[in-house]
TILUM-789695 format. One record per atom (N, C-alpha, C): residue number from 1; atom name; x negated, y, z. Coordinates in steps of 0.2 Angstrom, whole numbers, plus 5000, padded with zeros to 4 digits. Each point is the difference from the previous one (the first is absolute). Layout:
seq=NUM&atom=CA&xx=X&yy=Y&zz=Z
...
***
This chain:
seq=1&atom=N&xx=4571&yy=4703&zz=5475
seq=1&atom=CA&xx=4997&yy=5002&zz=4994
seq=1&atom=C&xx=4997&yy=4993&zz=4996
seq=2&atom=N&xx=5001&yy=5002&zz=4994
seq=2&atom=CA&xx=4999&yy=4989&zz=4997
seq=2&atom=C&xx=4991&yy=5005&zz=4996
seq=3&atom=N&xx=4999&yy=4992&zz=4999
seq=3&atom=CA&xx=4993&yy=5002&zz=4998
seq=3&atom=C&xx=4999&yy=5004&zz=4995
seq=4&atom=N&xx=5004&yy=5001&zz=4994
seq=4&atom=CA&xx=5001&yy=5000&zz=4994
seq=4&atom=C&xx=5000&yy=5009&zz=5001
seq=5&atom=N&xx=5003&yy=5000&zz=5006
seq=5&atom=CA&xx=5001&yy=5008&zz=5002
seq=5&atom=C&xx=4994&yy=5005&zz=5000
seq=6&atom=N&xx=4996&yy=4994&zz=5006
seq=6&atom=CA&xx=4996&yy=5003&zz=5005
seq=6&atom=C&xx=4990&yy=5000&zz=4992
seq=7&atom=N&xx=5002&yy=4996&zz=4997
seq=7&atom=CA&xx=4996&yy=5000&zz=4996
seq=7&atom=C&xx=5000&yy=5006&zz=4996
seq=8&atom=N&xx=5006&yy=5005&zz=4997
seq=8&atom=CA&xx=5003&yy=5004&zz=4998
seq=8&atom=C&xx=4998&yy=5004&zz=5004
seq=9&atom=N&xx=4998&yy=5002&zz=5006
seq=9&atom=CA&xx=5001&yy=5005&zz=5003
seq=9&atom=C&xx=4991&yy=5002&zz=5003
seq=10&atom=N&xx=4997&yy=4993&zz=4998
seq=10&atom=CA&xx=4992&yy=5000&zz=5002
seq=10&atom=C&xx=4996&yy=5003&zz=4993
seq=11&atom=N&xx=5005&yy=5001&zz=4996
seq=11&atom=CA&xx=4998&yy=5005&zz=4993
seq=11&atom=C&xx=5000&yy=5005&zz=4999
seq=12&atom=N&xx=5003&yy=5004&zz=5005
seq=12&atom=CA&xx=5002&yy=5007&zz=5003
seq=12&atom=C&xx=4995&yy=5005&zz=5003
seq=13&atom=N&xx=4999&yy=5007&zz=5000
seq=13&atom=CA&xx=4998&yy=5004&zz=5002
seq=13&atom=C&xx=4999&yy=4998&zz=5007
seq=14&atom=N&xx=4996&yy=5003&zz=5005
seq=14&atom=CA&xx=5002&yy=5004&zz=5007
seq=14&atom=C&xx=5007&yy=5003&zz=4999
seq=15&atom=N&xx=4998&yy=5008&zz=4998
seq=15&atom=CA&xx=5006&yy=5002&zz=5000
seq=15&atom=C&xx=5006&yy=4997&zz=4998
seq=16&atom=N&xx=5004&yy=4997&zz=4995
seq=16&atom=CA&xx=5004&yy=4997&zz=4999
seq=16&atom=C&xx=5001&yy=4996&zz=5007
seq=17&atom=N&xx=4997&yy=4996&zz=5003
seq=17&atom=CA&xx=5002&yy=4996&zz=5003
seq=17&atom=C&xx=5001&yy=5003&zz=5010
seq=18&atom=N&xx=4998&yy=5006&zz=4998
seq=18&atom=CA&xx=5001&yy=5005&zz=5007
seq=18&atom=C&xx=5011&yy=5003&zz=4999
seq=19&atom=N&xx=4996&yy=5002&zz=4993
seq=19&atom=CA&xx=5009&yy=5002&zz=5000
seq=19&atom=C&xx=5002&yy=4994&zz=4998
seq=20&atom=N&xx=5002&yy=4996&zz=4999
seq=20&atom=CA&xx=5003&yy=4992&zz=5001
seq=20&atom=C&xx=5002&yy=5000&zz=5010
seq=21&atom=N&xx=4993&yy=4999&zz=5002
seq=21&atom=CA&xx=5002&yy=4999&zz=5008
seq=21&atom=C&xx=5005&yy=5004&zz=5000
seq=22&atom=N&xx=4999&yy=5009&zz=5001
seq=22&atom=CA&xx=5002&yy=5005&zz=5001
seq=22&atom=C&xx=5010&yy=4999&zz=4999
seq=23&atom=N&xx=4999&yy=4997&zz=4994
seq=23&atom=CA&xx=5008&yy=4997&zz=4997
seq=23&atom=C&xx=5003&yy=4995&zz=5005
seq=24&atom=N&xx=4995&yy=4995&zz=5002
seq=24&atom=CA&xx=5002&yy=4997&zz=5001
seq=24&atom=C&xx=5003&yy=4999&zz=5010
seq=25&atom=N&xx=4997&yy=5005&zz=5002
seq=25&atom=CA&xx=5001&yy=5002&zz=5005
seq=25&atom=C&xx=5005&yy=5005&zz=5003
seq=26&atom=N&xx=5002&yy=5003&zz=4993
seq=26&atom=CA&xx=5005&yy=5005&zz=5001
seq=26&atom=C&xx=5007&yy=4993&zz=4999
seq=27&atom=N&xx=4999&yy=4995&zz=4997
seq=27&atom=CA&xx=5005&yy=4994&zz=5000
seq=27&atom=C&xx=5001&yy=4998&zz=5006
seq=28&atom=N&xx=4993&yy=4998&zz=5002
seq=28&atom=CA&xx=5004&yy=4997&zz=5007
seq=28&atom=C&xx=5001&yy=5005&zz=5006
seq=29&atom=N&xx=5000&yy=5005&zz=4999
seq=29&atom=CA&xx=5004&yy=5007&zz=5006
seq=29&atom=C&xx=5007&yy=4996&zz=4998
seq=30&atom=N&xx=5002&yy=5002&zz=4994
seq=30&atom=CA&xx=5006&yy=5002&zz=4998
seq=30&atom=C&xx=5004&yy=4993&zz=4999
seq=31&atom=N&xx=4995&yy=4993&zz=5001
seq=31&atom=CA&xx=5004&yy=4994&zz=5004
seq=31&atom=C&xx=5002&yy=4998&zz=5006
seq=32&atom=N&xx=4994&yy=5003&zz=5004
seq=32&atom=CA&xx=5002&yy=5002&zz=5007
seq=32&atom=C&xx=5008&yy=5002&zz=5002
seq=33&atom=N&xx=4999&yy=5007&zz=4996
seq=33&atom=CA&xx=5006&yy=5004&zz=5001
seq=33&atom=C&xx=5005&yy=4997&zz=4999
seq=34&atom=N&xx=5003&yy=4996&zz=4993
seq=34&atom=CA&xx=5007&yy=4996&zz=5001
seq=34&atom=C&xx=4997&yy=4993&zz=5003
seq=35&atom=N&xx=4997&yy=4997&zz=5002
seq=35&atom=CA&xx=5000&yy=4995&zz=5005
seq=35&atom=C&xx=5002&yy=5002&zz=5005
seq=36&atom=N&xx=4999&yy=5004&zz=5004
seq=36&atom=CA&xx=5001&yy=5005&zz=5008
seq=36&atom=C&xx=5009&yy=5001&zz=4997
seq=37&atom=N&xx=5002&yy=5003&zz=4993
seq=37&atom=CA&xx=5007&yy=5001&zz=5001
seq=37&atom=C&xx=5005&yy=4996&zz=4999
seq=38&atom=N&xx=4996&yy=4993&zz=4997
seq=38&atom=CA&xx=5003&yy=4995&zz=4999
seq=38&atom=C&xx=5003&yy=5000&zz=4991
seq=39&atom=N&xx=4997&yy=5005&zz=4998
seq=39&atom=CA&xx=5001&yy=4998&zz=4994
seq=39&atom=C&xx=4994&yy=4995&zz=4995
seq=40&atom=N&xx=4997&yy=4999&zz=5003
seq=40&atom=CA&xx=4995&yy=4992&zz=4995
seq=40&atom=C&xx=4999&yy=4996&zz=5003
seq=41&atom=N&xx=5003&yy=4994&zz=4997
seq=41&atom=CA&xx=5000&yy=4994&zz=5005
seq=41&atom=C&xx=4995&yy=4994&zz=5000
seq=42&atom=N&xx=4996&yy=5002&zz=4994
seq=42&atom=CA&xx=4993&yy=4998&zz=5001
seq=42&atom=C&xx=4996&yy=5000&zz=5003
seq=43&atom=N&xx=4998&yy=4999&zz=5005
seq=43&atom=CA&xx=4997&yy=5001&zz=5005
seq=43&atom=C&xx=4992&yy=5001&zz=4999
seq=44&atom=N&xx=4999&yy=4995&zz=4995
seq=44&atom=CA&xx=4993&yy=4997&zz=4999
seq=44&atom=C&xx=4997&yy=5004&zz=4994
seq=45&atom=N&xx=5005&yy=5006&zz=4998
seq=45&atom=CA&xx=4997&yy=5004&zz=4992
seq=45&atom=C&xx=4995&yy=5005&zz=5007
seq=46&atom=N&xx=5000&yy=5003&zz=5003
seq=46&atom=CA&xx=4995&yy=5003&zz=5006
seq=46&atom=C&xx=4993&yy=4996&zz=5000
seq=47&atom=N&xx=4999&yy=4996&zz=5004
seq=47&atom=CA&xx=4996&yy=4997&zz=4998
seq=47&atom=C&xx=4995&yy=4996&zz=4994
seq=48&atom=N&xx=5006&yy=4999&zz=4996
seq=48&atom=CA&xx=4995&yy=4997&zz=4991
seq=48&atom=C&xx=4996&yy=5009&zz=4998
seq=49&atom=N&xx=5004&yy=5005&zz=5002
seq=49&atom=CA&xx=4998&yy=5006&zz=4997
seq=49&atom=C&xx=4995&yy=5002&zz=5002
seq=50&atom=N&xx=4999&yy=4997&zz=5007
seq=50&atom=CA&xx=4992&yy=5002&zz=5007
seq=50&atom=C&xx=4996&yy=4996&zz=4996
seq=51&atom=N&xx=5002&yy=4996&zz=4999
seq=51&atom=CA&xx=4994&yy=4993&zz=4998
seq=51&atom=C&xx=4997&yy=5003&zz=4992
seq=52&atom=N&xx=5004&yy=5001&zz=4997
seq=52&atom=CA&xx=4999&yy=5003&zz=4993
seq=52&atom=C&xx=4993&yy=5006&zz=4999
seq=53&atom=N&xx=5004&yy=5005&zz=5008
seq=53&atom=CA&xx=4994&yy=5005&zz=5002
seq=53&atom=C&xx=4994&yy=4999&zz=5001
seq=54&atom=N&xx=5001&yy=4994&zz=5004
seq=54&atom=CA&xx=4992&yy=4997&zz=5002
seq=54&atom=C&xx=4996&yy=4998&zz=4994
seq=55&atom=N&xx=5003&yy=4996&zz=4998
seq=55&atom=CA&xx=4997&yy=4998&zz=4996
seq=55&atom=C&xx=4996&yy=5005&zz=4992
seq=56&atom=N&xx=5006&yy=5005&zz=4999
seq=56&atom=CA&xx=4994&yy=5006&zz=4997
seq=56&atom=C&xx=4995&yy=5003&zz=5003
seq=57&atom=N&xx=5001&yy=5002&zz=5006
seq=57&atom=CA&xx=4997&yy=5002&zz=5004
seq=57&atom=C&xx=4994&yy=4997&zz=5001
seq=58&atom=N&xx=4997&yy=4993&zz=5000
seq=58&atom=CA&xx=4998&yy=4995&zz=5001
seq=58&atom=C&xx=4993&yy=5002&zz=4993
seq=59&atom=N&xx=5006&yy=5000&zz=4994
seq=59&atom=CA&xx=4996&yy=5000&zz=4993
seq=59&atom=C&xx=4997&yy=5007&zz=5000
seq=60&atom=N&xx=5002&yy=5005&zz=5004
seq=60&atom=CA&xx=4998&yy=5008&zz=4999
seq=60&atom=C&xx=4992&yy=4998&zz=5000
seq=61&atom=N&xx=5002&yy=4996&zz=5010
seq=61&atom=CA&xx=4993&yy=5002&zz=5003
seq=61&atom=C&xx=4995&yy=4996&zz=4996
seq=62&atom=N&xx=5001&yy=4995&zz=4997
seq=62&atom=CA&xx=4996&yy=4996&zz=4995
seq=62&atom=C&xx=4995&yy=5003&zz=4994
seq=63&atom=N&xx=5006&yy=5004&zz=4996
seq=63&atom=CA&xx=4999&yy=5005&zz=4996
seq=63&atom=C&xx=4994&yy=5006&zz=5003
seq=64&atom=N&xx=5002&yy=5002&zz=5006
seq=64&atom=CA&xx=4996&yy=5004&zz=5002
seq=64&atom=C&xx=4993&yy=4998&zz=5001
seq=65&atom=N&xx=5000&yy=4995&zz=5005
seq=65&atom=CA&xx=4994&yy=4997&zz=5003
seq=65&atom=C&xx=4994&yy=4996&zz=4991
seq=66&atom=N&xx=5005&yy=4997&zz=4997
seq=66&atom=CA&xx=4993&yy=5001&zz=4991
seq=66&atom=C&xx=5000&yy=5005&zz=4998
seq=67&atom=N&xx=5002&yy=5007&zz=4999
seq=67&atom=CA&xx=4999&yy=5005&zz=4999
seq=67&atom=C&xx=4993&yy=5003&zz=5004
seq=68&atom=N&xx=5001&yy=4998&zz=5006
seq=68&atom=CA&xx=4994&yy=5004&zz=5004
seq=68&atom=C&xx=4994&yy=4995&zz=5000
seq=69&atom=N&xx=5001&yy=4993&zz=4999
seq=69&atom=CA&xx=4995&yy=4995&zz=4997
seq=69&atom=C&xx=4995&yy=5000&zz=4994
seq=70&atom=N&xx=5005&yy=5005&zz=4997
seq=70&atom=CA&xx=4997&yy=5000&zz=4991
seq=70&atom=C&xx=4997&yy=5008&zz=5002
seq=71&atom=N&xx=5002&yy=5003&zz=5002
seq=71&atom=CA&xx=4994&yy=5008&zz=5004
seq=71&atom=C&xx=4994&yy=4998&zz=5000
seq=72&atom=N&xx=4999&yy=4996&zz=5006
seq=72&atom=CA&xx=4994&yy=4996&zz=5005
seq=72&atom=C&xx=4996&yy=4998&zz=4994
seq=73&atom=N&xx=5002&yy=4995&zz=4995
seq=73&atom=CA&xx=4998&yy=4998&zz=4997
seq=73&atom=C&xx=4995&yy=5004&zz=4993
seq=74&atom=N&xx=5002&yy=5004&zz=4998
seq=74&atom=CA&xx=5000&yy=5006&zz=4998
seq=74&atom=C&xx=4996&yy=5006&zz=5003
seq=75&atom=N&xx=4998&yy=4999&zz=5003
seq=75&atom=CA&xx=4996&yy=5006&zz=5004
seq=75&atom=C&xx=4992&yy=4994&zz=5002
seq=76&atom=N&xx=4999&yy=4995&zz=5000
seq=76&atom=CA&xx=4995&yy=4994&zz=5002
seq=76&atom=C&xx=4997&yy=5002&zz=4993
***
């Protein structure tokens, strides 16, 4: 994912970015599947799509964790 993406994506909702993974993981089943039959010869789009996951998932928890900081904060 190129920066220009992830910067995109760091402007998003939680939710938004839950159904994004959620998408994104119904992709790589379904790369699995013709990798295993030999229909994608890509080898390496499996992998870019894990990395891609991580790295929302990465930005979720961030999202999350200054959300629960701005509470803390607010309750002082």
């Amino acid at each position: 994912m190129k920066k220009r993406e992830l910067s995109d994506i760091r402007k998003s909702t939680i939710k938004e970015l839950k159904e994004k993974v959620s998408k994104l993981k119904k992709d790589v089943l379904e790369r699995s599947i013709k990798i295993s039959s030999g229909e994608e010869k890509n080898l390496k789009s499996k992998k870019a799509l894990s990395l891609d996951i991580a790295q929302i998932m990465t930005i979720i928890s961030e999202k999350q964790r200054q959300k629960e900081g701005e509470k803390k904060k607010g309750e002082k």
